[in-house]
C-alpha positions as CSV (number, residue, x, y, z in Angstrom):
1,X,-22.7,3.9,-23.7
2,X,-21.4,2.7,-27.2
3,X,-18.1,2.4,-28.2
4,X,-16.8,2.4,-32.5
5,X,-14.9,-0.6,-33.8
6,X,-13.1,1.1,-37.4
7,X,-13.8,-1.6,-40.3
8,X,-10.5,-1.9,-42.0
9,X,-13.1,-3.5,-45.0
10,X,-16.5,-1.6,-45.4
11,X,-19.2,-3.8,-45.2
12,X,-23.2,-3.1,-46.2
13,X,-26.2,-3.4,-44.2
14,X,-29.1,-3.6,-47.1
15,X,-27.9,-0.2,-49.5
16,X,-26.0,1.4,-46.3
17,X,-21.9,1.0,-46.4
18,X,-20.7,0.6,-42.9
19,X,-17.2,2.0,-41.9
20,X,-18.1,1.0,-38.5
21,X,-19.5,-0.4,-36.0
22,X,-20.8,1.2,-33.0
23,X,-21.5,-1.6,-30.0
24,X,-22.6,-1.8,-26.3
25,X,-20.8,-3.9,-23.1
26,X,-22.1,-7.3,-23.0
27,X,-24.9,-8.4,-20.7
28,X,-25.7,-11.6,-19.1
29,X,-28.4,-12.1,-21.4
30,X,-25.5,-11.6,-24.2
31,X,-23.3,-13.8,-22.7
32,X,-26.1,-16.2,-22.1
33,X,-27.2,-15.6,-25.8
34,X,-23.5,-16.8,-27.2
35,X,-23.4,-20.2,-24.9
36,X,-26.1,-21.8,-26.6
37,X,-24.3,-22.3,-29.7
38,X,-21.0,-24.6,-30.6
39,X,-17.7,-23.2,-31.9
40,X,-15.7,-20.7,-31.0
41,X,-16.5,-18.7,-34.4
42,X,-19.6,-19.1,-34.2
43,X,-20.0,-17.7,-30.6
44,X,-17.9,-15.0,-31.8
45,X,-20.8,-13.9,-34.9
46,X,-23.3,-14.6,-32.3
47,X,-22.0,-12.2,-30.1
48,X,-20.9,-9.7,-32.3
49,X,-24.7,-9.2,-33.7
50,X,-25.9,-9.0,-29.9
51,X,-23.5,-6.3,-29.5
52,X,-24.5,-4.3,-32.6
53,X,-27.7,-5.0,-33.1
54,X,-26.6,-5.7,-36.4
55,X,-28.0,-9.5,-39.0
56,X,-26.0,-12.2,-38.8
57,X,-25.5,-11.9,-42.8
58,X,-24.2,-8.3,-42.4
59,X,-21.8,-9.7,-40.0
60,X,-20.8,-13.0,-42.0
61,X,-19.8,-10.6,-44.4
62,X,-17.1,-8.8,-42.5
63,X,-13.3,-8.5,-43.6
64,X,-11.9,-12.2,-41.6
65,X,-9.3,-9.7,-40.3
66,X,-11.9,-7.1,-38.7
67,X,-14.0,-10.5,-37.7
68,X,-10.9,-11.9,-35.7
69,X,-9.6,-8.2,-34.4
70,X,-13.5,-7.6,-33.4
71,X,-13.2,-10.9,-31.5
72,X,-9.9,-10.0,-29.4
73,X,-12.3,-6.8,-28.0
74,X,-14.6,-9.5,-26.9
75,X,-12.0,-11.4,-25.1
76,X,-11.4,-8.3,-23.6
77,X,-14.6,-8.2,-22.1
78,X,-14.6,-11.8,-20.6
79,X,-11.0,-11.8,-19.2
């Protein structure tokens, strides 16, 4: 089951404009995915493209406020 995170920013994926972006409940293998790499930002892109299948460019190139408010739904998930 998927769930929609509204982009207060549109951001493109090649020549499509994304309004949002649909993503999944972690699984281990995410959560195993996001510990291999150093900083908490970084951990937070890493898991964000796991979750919507979705380029780490694409996602670099998100709105700082969507990146941080996308990051407090991923807290969610680990609390």
């Amino acid at each position: 089951m998927s769930e929609t995170f509204k982009l207060s920013h549109p951001i493109m994926d090649g020549a499509t404009e994304l309004k949002e972006l649909k993503y999944r409940r972690p699984l281990a293998n995410d959560l195993i995915a996001m510990d291999e790499h150093e900083g908490h930002m970084n951990r937070t892109k890493v898991m964000i493209c796991q979750l919507t299948d979705l380029p780490p460019d694409v996602i670099g190139s998100m709105d700082g406020k969507d990146f941080l408010d996308f990051g407090e739904i991923l807290q969610g998930f680990l609390a």
